[in-house]
C-alpha positions in Angstrom: 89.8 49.1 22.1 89.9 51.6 25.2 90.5 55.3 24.3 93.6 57.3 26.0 91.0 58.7 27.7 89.7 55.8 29.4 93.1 54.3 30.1 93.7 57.8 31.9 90.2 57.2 33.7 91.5 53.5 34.6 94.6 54.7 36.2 91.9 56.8 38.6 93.6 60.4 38.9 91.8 61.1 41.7 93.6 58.6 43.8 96.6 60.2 43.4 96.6 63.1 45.8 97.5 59.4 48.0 100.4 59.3 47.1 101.7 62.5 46.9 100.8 63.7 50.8 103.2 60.8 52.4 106.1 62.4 50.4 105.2 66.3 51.1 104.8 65.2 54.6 107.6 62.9 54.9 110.0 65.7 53.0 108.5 68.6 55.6 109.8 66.0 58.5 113.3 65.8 56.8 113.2 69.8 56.2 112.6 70.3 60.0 115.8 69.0 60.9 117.5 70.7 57.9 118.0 67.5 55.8 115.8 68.1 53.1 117.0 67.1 49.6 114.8 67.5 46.5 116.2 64.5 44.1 115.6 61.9 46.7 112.1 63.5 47.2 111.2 63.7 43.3 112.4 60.2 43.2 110.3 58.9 45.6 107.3 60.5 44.4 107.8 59.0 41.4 107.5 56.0 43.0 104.2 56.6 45.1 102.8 57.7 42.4 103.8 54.5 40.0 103.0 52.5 42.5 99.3 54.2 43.2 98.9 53.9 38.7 99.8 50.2 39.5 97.8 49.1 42.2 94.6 51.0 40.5 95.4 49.1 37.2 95.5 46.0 39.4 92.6 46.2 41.2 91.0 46.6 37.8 92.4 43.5 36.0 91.9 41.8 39.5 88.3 42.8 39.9 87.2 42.7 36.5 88.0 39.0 35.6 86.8 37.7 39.0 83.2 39.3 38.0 83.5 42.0 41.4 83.3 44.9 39.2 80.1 43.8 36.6 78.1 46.3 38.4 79.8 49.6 40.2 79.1 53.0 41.1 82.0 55.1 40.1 85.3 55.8 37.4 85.2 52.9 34.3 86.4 50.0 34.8 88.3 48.9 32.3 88.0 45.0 32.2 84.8 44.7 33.7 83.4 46.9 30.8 85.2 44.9 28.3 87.2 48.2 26.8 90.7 47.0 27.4 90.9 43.1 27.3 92.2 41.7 30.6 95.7 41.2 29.4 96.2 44.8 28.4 95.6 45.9 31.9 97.3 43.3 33.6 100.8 44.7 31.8 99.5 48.3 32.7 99.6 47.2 35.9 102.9 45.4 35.8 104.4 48.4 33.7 103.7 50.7 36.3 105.5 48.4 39.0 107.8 48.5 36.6 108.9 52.2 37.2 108.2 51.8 40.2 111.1 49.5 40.2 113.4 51.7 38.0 112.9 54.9 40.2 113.3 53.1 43.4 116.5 51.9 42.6 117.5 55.0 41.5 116.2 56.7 45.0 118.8 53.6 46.7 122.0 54.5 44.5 121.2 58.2 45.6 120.5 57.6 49.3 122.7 54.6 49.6 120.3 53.0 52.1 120.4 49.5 48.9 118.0 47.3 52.0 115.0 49.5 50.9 114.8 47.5 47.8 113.5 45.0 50.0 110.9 47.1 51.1 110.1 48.3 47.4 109.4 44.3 46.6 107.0 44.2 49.6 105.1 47.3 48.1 104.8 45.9 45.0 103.5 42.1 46.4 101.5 44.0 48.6 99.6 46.0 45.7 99.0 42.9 43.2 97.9 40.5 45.9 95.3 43.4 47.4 92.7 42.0 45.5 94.8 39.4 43.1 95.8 36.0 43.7 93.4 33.3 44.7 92.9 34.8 48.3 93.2 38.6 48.0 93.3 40.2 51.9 91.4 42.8 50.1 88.8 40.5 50.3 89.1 39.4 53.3 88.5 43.0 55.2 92.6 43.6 55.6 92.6 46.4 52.6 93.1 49.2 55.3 95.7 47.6 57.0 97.8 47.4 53.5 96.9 51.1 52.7 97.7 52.1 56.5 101.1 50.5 56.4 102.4 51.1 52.8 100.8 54.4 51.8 101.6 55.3 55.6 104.0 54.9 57.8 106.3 53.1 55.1 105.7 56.2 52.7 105.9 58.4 54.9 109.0 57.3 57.0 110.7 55.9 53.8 110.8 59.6 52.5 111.9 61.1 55.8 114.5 58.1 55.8 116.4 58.8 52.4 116.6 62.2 52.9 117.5 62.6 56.9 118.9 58.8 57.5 116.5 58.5 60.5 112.4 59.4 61.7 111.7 61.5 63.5 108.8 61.7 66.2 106.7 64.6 63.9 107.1 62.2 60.8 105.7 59.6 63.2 102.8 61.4 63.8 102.3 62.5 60.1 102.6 59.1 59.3 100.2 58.1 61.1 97.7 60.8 60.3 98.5 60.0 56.5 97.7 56.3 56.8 94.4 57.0 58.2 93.0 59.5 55.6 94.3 57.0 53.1 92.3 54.7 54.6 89.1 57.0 55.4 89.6 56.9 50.7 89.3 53.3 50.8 86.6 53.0 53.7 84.6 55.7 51.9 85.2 53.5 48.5 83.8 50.3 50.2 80.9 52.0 51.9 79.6 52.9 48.7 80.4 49.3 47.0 78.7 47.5 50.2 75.7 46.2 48.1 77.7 45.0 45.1 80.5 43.7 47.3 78.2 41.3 49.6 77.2 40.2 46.6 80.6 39.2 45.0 81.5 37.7 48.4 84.5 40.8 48.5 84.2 40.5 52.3 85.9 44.6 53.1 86.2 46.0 56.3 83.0 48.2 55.6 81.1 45.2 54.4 82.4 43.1 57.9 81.5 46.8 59.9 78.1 46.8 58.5 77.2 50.2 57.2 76.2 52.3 60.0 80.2 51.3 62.1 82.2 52.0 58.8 80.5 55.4 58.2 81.5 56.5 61.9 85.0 54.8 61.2 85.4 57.4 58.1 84.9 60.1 60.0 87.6 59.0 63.1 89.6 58.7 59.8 89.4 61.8 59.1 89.6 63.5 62.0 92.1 62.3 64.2 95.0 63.1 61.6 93.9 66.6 61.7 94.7 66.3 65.8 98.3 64.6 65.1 99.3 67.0 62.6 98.5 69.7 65.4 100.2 67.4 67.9 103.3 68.5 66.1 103.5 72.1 67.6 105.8 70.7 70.2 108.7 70.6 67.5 107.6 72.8 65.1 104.6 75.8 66.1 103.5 76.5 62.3 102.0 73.3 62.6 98.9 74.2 64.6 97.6 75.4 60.6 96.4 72.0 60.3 93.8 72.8 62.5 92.5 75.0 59.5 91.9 71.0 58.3 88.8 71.0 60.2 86.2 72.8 58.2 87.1 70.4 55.4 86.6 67.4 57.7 83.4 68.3 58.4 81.9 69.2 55.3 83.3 65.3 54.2 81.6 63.7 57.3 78.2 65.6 57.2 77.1 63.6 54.2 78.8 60.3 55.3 76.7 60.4 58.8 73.9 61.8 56.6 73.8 58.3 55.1 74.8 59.1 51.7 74.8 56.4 49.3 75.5 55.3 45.8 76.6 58.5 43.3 76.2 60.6 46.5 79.5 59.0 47.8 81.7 60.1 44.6 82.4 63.7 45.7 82.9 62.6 49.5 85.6 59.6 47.5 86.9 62.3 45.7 87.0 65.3 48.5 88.9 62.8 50.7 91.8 62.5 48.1 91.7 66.6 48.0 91.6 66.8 51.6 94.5 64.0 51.7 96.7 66.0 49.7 95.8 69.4 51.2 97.1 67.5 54.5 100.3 67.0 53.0 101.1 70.4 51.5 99.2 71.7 54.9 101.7 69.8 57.4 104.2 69.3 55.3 104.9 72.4 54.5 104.4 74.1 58.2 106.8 71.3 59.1 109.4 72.5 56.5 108.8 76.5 58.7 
């Protein structure tokens, strides 16, 4: 029987910071044109964040009982190691989506935009079928292009959205630059899972890349956001802070191009999600000046 503890480790806190930038970011848009409105913003990081516990409890149960995750570098994994039977985490997984669910509905009552539902339900098929189902597009090297759209633009914009009732071109751009660091977590994720992944036949974008491409992909990952979030000066001048974003980016990328590997990769995986969130507070905030 898995402890609290490791049910906490499961959930992988250190994702997280993913989905609370897209809503600090998306909020700072809506603040810019004086539309910012806290309930709607609390609501929908409630639902990134439910969303992010259910799509890590997910890959788990996913993972575990297709045999990916026998032998990983990284947090426990709760099926694989036999802690929580496969069940358990499968309703975590489907709990979580399942306040998801609650919260977004109340975000739709209290922005009265009801079509987003829709959207919610694609969020939701989109996390389970990542790596579940019999062919997972995890699996097939499309895991970025989930993370860029749905922790992304449709985070991102969706926040901006129920608070302002339109995007705007600086919650465009943060958008963008938050789906690519999101995906720079995943990419750095799958580097360090290459040898066990070509194994399981998990065919991600870093295993189809080869290692030496999805290491210099990481670091365009990483550093072109920093340039959009600067791109935003043109609407709001407090912006050009992101460029402070730099240092940070290099100090991820020096051990990525150094050819880390292995355990060497778990304080780049978990520097990204710091550096993810320190984006959103970063440009969100200047945005909100």
């Amino acid at each position: 029987m898995a402890t609290g503890a490791e049910w906490i480790s499961g959930a992988r806190p250190r994702t997280l910071p993913a989905a609370a930038a897209p809503v600090l970011v998306g909020t700072g848009a809506a603040a810019q044109v004086g539309s910012a409105a806290w309930l709607p913003a609390l609501l929908a990081l409630g639902v990134a964040l439910a969303l992010q516990v259910g799509v890590n409890y997910a890959n788990d149960y996913s993972d575990g009982v297709r045999g990916t995750d026998l032998d990983r570098v990284g947090p426990m994994r709760l099926t694989a190691s036999g802690a929580a039977r496969p069940g358990l985490v499968r309703n975590a997984a489907f709990g979580a989506f399942g306040v998801a669910g609650v919260l977004g509905l109340a975000l739709c009552a209290v922005s009265g935009h009801w079509w987003l539902l829709a959207v919610g339900a694609l969020c939701v098929l989109a996390a389970w079928f990542y790596t579940g189902g019999r062919r997972p597009y995890g699996y097939l090297g499309l895991g970025e292009v989930g993370v860029f759209v749905f922790f992304g633009l449709v985070a991102v914009l969706g926040t901006t959205y129920t608070q302002a009732d339109r995007v705007t071109w600086p919650s465009v751009l943060g958008a963008v630059g938050v789906g690519l660091i999101a995906c720079a977590l995943l990419m750095v994720n799958n580097l360090r899972d290459i040898p066990t992944d070509v194994l399981a036949g998990k065919r991600t974008l870093a295993v189809r890349l080869g290692d030496h491409r999805a290491r210099r992909w990481y670091v365009a990952m990483v550093w072109v956001p920093v340039l959009l979030g600067a791109a935003c000066v043109f609407w709001a001048p407090w912006t050009l802070a992101v460029l402070l974003l730099l240092g940070p980016a290099a100090l991820l990328s020096l051990p990525v191009v150094a050819g880390a590997r292995g355990r060497l990769l778990v304080p780049v995986l978990a520097g990204t999600g710091l550096f993810e969130l320190g984006y959103g507070i970063l440009l969100g905030g200047t945005l909100a000046l």
